[in-house]
N, CA and C atoms of all chains as a GROMACS GRO file, in nm:
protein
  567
    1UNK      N    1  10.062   8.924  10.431
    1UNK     CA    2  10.169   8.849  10.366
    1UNK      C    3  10.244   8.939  10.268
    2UNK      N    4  10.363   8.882  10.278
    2UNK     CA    5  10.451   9.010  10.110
    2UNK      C    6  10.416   8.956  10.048
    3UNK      N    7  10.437   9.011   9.933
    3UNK     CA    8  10.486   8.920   9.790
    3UNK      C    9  10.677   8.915   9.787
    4UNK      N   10  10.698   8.838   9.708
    4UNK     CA   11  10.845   8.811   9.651
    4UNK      C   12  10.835   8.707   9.561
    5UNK      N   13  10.997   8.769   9.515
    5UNK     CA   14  11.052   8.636   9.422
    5UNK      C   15  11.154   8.556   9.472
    6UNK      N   16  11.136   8.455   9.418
    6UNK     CA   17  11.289   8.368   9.471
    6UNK      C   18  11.385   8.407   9.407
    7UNK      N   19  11.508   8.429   9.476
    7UNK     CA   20  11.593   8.511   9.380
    7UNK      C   21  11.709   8.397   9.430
    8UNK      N   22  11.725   8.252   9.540
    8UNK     CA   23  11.807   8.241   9.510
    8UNK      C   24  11.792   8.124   9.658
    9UNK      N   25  11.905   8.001   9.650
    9UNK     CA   26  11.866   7.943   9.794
    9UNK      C   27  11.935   8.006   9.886
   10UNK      N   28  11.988   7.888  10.016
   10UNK     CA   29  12.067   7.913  10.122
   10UNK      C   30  12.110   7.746  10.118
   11UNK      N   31  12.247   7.716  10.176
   11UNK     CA   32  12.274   7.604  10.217
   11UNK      C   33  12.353   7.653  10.341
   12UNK      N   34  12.287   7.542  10.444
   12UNK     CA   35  12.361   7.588  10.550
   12UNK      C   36  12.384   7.469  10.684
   13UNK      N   37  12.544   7.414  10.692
   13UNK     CA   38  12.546   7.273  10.704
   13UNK      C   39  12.515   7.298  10.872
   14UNK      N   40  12.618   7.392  10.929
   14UNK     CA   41  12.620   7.432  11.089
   14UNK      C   42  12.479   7.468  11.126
   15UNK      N   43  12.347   7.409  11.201
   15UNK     CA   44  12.237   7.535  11.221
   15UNK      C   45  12.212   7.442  11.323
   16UNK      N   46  12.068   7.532  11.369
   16UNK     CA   47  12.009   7.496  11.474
   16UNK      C   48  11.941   7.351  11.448
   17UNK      N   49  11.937   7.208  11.503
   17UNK     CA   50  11.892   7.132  11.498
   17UNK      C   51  11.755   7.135  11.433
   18UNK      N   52  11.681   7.240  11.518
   18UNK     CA   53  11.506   7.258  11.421
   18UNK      C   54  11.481   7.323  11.297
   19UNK      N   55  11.601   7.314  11.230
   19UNK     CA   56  11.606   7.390  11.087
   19UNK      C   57  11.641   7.242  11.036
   20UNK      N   58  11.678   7.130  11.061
   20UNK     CA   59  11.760   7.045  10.993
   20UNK      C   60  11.587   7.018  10.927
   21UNK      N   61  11.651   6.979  10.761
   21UNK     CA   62  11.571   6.891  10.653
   21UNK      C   63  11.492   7.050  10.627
   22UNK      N   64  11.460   7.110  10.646
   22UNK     CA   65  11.437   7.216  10.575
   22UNK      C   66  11.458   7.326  10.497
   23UNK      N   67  11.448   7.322  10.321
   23UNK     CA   68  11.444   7.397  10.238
   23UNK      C   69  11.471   7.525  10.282
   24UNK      N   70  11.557   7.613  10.250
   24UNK     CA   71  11.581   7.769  10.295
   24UNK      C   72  11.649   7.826  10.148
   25UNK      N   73  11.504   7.966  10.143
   25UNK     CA   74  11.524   7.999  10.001
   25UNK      C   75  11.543   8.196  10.032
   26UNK      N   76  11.606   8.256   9.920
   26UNK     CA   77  11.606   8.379   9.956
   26UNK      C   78  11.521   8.446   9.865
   27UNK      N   79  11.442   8.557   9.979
   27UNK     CA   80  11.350   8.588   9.855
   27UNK      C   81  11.349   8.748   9.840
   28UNK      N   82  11.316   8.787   9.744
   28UNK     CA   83  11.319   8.929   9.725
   28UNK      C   84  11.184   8.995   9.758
   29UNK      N   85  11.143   9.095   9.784
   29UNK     CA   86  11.062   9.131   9.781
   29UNK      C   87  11.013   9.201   9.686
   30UNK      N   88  10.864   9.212   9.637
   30UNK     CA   89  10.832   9.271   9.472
   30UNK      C   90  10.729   9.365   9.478
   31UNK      N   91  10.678   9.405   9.382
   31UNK     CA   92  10.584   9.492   9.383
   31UNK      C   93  10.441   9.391   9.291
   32UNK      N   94  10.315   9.429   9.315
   32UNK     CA   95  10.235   9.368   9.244
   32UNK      C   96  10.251   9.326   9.122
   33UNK      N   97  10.348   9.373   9.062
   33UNK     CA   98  10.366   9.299   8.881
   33UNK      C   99  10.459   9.216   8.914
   34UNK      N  100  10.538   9.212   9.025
   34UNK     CA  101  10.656   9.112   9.005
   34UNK      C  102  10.818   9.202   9.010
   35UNK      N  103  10.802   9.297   9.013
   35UNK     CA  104  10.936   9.398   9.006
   35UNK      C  105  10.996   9.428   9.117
   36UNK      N  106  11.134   9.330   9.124
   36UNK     CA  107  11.224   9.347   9.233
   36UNK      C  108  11.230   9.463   9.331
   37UNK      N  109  11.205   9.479   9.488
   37UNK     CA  110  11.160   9.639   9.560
   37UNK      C  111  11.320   9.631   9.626
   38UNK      N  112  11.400   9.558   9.604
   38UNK     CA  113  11.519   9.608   9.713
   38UNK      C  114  11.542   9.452   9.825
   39UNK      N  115  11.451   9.438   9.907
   39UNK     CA  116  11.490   9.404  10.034
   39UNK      C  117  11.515   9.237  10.014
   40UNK      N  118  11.558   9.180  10.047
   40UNK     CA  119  11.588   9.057  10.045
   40UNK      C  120  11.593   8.971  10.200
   41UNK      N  121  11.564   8.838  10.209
   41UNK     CA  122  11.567   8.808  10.362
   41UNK      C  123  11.505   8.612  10.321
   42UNK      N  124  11.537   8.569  10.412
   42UNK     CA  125  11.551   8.388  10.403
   42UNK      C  126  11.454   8.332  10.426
   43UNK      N  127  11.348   8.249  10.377
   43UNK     CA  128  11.237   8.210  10.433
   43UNK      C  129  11.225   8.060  10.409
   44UNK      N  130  11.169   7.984  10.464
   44UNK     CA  131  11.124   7.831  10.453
   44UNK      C  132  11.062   7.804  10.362
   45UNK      N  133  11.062   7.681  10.276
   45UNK     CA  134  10.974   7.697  10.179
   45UNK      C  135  10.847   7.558  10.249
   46UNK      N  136  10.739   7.604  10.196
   46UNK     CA  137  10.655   7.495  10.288
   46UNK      C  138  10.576   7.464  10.158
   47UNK      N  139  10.606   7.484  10.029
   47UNK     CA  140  10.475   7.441   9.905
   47UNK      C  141  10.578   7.437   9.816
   48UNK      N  142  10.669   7.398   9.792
   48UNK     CA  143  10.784   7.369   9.684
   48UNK      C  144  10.789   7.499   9.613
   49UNK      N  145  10.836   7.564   9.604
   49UNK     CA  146  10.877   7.679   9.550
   49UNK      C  147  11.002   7.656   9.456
   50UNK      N  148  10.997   7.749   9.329
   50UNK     CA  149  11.111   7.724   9.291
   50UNK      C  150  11.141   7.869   9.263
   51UNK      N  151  11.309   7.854   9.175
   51UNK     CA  152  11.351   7.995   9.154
   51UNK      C  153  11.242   8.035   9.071
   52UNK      N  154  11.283   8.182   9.065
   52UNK     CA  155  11.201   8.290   8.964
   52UNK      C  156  11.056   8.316   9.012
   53UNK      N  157  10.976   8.225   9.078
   53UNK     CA  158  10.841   8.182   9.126
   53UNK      C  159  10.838   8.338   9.235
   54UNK      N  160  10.670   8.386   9.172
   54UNK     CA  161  10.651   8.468   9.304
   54UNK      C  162  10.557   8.405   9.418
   55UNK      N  163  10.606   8.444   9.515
   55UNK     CA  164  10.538   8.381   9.620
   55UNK      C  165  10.496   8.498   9.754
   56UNK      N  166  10.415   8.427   9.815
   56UNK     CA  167  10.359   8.466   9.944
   56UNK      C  168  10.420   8.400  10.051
   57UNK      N  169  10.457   8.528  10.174
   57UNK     CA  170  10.548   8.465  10.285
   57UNK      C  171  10.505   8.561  10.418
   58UNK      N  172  10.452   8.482  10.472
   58UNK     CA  173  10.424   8.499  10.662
   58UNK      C  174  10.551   8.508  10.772
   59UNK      N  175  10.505   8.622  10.800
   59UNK     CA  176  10.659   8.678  10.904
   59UNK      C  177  10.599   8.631  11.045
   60UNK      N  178  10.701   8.593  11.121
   60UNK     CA  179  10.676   8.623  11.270
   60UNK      C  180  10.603   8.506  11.338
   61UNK      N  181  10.529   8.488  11.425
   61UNK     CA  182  10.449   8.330  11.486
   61UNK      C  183  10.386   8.245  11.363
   62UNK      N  184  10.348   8.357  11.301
   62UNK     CA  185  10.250   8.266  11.198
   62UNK      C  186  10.293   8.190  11.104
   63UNK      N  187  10.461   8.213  11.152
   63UNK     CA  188  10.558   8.157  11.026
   63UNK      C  189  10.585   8.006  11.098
   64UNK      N  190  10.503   7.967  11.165
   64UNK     CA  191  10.511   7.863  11.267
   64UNK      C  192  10.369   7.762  11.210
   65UNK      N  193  10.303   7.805  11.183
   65UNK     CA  194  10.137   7.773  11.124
   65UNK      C  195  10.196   7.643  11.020
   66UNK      N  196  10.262   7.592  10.966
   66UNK     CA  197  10.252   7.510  10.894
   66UNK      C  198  10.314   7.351  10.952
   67UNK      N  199  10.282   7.225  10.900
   67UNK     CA  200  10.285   7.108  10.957
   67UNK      C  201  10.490   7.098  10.956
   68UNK      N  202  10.539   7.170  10.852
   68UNK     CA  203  10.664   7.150  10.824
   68UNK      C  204  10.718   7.236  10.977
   69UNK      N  205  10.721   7.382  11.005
   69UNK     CA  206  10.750   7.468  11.079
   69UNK      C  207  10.668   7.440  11.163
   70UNK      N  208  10.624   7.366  11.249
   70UNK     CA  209  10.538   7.414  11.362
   70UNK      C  210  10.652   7.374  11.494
   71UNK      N  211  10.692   7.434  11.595
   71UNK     CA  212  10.794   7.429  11.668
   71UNK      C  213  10.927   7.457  11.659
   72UNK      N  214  10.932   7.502  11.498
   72UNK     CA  215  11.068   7.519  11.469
   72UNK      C  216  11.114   7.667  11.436
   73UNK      N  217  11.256   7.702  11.467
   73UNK     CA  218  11.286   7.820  11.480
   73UNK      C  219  11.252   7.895  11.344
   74UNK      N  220  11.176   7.925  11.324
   74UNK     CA  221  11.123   8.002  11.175
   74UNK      C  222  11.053   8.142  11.199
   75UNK      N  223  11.118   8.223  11.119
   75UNK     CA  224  11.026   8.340  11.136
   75UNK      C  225  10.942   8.411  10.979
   76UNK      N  226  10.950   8.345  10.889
   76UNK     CA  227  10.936   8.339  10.766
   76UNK      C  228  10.874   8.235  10.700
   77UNK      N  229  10.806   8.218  10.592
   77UNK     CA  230  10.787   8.103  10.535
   77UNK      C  231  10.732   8.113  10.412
   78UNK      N  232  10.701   8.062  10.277
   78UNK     CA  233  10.658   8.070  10.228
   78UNK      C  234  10.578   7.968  10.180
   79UNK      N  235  10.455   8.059  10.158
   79UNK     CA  236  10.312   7.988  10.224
   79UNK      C  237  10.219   7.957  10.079
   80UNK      N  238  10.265   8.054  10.006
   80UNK     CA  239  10.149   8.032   9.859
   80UNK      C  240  10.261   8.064   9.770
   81UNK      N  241  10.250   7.990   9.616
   81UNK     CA  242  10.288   8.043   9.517
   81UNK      C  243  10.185   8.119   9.420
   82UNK      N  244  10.238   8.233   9.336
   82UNK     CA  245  10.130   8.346   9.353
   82UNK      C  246  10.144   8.233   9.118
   83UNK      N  247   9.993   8.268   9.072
   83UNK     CA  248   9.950   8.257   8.983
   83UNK      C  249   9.898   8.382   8.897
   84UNK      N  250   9.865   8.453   8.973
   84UNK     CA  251   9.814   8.627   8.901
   84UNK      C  252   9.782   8.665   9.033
   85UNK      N  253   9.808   8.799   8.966
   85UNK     CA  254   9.767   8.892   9.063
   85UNK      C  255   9.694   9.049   8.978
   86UNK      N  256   9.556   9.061   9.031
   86UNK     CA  257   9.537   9.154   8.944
   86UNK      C  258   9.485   9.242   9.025
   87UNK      N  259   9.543   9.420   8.960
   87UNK     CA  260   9.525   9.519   9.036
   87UNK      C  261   9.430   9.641   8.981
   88UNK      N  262   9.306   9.655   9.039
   88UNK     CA  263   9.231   9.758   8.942
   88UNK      C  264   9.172   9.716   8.818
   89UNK      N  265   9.099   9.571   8.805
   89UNK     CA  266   9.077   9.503   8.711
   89UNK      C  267   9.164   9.446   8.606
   90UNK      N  268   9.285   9.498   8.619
   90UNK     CA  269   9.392   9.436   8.542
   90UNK      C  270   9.500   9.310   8.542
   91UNK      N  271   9.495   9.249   8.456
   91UNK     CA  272   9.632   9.135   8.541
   91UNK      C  273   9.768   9.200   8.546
   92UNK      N  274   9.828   9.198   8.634
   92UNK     CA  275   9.953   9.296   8.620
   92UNK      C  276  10.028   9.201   8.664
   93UNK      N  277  10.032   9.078   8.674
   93UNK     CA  278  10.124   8.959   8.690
   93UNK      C  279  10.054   8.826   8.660
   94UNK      N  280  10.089   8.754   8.590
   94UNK     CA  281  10.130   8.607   8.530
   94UNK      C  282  10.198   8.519   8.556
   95UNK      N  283  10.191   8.405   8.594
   95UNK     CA  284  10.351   8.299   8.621
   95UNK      C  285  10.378   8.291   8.495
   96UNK      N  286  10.470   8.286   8.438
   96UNK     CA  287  10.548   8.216   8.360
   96UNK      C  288  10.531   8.320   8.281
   97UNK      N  289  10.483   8.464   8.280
   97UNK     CA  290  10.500   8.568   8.143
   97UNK      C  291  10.598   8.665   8.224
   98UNK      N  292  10.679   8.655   8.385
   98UNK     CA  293  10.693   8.745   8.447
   98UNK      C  294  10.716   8.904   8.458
   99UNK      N  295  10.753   8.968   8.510
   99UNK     CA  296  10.736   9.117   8.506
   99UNK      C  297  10.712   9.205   8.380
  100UNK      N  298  10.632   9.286   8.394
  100UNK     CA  299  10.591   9.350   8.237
  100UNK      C  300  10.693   9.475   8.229
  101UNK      N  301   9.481   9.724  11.504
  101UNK     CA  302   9.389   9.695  11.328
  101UNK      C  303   9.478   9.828  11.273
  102UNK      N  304   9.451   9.803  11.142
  102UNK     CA  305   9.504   9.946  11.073
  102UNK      C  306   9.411   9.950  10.924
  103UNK      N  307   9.429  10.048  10.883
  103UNK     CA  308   9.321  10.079  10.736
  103UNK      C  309   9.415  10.068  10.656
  104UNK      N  310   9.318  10.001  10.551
  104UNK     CA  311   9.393   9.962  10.409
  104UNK      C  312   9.240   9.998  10.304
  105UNK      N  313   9.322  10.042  10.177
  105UNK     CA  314   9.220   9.983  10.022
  105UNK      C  315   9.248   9.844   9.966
  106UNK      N  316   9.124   9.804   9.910
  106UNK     CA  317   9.145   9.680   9.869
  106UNK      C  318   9.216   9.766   9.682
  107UNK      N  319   9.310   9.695   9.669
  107UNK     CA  320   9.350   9.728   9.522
  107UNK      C  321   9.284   9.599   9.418
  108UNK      N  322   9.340   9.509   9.499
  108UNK     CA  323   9.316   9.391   9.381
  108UNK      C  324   9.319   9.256   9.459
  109UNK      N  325   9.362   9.160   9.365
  109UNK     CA  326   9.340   9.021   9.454
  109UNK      C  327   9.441   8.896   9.395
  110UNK      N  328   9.489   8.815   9.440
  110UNK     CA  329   9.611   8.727   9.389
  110UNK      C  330   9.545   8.608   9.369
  111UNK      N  331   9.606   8.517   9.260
  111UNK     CA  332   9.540   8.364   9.264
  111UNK      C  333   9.629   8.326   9.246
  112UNK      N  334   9.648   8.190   9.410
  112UNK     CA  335   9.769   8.135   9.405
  112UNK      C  336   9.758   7.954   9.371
  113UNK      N  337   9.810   7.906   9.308
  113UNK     CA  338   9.744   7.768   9.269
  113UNK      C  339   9.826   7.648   9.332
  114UNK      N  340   9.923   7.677   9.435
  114UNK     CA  341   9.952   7.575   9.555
  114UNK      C  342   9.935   7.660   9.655
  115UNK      N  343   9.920   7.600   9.741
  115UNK     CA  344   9.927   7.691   9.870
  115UNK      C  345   9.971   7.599   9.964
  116UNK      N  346  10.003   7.602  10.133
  116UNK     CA  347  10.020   7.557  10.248
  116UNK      C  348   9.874   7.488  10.290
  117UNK      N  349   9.925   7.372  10.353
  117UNK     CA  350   9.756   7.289  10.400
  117UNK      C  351   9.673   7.449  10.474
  118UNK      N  352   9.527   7.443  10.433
  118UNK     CA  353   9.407   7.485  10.516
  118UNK      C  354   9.367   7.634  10.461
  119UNK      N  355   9.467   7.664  10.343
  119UNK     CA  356   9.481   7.779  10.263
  119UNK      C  357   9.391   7.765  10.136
  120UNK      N  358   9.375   7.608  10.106
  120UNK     CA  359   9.301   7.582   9.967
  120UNK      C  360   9.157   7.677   9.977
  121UNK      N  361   9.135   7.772   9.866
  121UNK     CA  362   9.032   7.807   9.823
  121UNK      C  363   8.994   7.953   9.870
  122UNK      N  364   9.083   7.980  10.001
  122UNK     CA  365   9.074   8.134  10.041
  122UNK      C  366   9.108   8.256   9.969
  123UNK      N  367   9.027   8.348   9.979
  123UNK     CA  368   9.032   8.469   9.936
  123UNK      C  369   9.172   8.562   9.960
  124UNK      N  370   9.300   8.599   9.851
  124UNK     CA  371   9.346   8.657   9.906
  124UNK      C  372   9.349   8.806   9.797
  125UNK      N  373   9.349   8.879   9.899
  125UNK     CA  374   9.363   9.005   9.862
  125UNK      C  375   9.502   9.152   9.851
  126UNK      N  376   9.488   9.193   9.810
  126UNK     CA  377   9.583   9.291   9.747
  126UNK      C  378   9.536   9.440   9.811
  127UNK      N  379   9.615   9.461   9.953
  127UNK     CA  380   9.600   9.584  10.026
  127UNK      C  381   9.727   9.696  10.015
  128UNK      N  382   9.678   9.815   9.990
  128UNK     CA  383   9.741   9.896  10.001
  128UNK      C  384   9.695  10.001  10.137
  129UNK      N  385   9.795  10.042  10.243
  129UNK     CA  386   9.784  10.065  10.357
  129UNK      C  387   9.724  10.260  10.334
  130UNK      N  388   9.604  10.285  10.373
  130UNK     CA  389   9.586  10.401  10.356
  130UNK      C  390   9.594  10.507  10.508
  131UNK      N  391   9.620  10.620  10.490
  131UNK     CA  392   9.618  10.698  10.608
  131UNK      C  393   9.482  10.799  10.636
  132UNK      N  394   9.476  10.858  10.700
  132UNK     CA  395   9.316  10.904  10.744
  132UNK      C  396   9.259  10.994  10.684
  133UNK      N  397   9.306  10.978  10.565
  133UNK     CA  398   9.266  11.141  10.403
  133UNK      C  399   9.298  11.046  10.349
  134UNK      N  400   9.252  10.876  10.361
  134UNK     CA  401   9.295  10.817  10.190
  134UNK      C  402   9.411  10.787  10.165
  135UNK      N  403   9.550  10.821  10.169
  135UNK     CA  404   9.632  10.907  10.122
  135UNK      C  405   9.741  10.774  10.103
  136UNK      N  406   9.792  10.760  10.023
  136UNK     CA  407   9.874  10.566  10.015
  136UNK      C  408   9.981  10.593  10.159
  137UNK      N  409   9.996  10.510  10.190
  137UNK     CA  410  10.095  10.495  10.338
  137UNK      C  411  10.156  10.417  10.360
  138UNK      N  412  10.226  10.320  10.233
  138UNK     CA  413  10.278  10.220  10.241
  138UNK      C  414  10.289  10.148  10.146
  139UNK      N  415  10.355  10.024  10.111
  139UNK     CA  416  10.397   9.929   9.975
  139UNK      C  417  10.270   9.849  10.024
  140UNK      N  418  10.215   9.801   9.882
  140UNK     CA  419  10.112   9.642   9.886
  140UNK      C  420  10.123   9.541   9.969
  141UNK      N  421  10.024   9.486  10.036
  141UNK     CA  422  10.076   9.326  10.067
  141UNK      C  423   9.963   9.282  10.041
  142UNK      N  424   9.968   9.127  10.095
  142UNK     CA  425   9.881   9.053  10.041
  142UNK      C  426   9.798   8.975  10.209
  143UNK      N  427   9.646   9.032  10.229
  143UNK     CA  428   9.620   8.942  10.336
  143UNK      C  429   9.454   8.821  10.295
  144UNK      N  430   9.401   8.762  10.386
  144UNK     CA  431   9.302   8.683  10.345
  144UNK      C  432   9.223   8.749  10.411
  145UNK      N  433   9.034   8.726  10.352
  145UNK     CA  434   8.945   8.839  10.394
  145UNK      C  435   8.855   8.710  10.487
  146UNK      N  436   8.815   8.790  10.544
  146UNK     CA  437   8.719   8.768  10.700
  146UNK      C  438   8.571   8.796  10.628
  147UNK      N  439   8.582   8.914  10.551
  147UNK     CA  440   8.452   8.973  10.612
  147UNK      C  441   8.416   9.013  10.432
  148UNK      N  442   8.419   8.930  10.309
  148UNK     CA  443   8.379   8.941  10.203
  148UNK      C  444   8.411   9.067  10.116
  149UNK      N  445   8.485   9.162  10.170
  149UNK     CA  446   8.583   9.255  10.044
  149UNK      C  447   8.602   9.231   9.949
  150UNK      N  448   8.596   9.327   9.868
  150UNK     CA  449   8.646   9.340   9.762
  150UNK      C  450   8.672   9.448   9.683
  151UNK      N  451   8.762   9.460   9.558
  151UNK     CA  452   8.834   9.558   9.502
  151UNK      C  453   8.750   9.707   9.562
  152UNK      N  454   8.833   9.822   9.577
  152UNK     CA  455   8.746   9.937   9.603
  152UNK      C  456   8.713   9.928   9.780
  153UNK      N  457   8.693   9.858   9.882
  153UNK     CA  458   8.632   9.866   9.962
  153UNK      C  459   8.789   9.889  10.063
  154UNK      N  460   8.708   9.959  10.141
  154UNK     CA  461   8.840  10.052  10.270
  154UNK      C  462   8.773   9.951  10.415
  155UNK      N  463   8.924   9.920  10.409
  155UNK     CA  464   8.881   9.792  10.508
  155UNK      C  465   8.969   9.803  10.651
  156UNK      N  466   8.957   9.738  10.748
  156UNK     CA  467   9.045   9.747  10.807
  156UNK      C  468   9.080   9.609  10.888
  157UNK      N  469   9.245   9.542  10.878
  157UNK     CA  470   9.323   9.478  10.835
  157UNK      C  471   9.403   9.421  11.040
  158UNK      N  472   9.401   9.290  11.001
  158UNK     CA  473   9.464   9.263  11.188
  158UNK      C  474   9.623   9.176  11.120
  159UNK      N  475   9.703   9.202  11.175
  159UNK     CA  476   9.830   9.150  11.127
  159UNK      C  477   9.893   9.040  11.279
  160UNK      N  478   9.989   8.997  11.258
  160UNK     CA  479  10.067   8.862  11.331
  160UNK      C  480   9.986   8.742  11.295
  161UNK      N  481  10.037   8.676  11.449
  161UNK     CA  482   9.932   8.531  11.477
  161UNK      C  483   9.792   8.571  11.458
  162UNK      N  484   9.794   8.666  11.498
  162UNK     CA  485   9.572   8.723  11.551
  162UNK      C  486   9.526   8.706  11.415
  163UNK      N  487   9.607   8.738  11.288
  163UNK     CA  488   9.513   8.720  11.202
  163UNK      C  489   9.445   8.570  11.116
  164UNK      N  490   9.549   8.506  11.183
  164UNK     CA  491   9.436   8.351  11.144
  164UNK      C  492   9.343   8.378  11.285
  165UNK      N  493   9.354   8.392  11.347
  165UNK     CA  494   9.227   8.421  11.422
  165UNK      C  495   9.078   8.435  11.366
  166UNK      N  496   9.133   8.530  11.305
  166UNK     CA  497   8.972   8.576  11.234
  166UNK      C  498   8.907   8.490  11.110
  167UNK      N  499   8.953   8.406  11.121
  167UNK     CA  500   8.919   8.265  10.972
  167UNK      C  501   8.888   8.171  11.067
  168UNK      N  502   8.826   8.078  11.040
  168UNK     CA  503   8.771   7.981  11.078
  168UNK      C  504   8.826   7.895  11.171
  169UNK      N  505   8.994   7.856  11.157
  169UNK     CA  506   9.079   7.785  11.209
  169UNK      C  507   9.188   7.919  11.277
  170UNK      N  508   9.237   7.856  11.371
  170UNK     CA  509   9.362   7.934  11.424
  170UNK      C  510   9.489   7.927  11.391
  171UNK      N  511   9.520   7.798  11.308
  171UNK     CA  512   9.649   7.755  11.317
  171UNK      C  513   9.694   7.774  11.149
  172UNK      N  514   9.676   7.882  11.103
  172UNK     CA  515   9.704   7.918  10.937
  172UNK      C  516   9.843   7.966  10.996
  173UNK      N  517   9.912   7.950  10.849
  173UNK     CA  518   9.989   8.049  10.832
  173UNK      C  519   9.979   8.181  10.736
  174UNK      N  520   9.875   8.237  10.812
  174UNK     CA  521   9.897   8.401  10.764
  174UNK      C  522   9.889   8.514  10.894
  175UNK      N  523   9.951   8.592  10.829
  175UNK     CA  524   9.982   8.696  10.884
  175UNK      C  525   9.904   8.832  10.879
  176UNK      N  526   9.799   8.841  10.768
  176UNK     CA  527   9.750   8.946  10.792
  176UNK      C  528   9.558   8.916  10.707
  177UNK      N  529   9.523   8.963  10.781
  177UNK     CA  530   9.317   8.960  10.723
  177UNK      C  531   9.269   9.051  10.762
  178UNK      N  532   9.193   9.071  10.652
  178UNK     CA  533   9.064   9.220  10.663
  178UNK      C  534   8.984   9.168  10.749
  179UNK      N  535   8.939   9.244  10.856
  179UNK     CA  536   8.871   9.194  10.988
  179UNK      C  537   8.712   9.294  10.975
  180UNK      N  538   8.710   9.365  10.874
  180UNK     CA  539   8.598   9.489  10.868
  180UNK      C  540   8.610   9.566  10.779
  181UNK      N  541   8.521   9.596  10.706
  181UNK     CA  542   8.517   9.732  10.592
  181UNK      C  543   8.401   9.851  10.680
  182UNK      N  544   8.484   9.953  10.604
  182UNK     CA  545   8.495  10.075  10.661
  182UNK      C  546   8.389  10.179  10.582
  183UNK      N  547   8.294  10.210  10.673
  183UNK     CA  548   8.218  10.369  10.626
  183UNK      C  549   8.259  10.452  10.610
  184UNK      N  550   8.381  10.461  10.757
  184UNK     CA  551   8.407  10.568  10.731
  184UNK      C  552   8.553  10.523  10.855
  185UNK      N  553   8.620  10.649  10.798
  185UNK     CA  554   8.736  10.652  10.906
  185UNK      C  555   8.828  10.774  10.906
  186UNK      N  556   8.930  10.807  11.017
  186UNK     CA  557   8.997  10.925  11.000
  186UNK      C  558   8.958  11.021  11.131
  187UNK      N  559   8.971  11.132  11.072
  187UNK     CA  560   8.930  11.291  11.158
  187UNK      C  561   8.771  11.303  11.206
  188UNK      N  562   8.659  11.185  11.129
  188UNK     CA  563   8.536  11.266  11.153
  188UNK      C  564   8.482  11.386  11.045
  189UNK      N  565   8.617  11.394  10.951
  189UNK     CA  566   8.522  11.520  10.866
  189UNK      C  567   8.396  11.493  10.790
   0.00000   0.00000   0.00000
C-alpha cells in the first residue's frame, strides 16, 4: 500500500455509470512523516477520509476488495486512515500534529 | 516476491471492512547488498515480522492471498523473513 495525503477532491458529473455515488479524492503521495513526494493520482475513498488525513491506498485488482468497489471500475482506493506511523522506534507521524 | 526491511509499522484507527486489527508494516525495498532500492510503503504481515527483520514481500491481488481471507483490499504482505538473500556471499 502507499502512503498519502489528501490534498484535494474530484467532482466529476460525465463518468462511467460504476463510478456513480462514489467519493473521488486526490491524493498525494508522502513519505513516512507525512512529507509531500511529488506524485499525485485519484483514488476512491472507502473509510471516509478527509482533507489533510494520511491515508493508505491499494492499486490495481485489489482496489476492487472493498463492499463499496467491488465490480466497479477502480484502480485505487483508499483503504486505511493512517494514525502513526513509527520508523526505527520513533513516531515520525501523528494525525493531527502533521509533518515535522 | 521481492525483498524488503521492515523499518517500522503504521496504526491506522479506521480501516476498510476485514482490515480491523491487522498488522501493518513499514517496508523499505532492499537490493541484494542491503542497499535501499526504493521509497517506503506500507504492506500487512503473513508471517509475524517485525522492525529489523528482511523479509520478503508478494504485491497485487496475490497478496490478500496470503491472510486468511482473499477478498482484502491490499496490495502488498510479507509472505517470509529472510536468512539470507542475494549473491550467496
Amino acid at each position: 500500500m502507499k502512503l498519502g495525503s489528501v490534498v484535494g477532491m474530484v467532482v466529476s458529473t460525465v463518468k462511467d455509470q460504476g463510478l456513480q455515488g462514489l467519493k473521488l479524492l486526490v491524493v498525494e503521495d508522502c513519505d513516512p512523516g507525512g512529507r509531500g513526494a511529488g506524485s499525485r493520482y485519484v483514488a476512491v475513498d472507502a473509510v471516509g477520509a478527509g482533507m489533510g488525513e494520511m491515508v493508505l491506498t491499494a492499486a490495481g485488482s485489489s482496489a476492487r476488495q472493498t463492499t463499496l468497489t467491488a465490480n466497479r471500475p477502480v484502480d485505487s482506493v483508499i483503504m486505511a486512515i493512517v494514525e502513526i506511523v513509527e520508523v526505527a522506534g520513533e513516531v515520525v507521524y501523528r494525525k493531527g500534529e502533521g509533518p515535522e | 516476491m521481492r525483498a524488503a526491511v521492515v523499518a517500522g509499522a503504521v496504526v491506522a484507527a479506521r480501516v476498510a471492512a476485514g482490515l480491523e486489527g491487522r498488522k501493518l508494516l513499514v517496508l523499505v525495498p532492499v537490493d541484494a547488498e542491503d542497499g535501499v532500492a526504493g521509497t517506503p510503503f506500507v504492506a500487512c504481515d503473513a508471517v509475524g515480522a517485525g522492525p529489523g527483520s528482511r523479509v520478503m514481500w508478494v504485491g497485487g491481488k496475490e497478496a490478500a492471498l496470503a491472510l486468511d481471507r482473499g477478498d482484502l483490499p491490499v496490495d502488498a504482505t510479507c509472505v517470509g523473513i529472510l536468512e539470507r538473500h542475494g549473491g550467496g556471499r
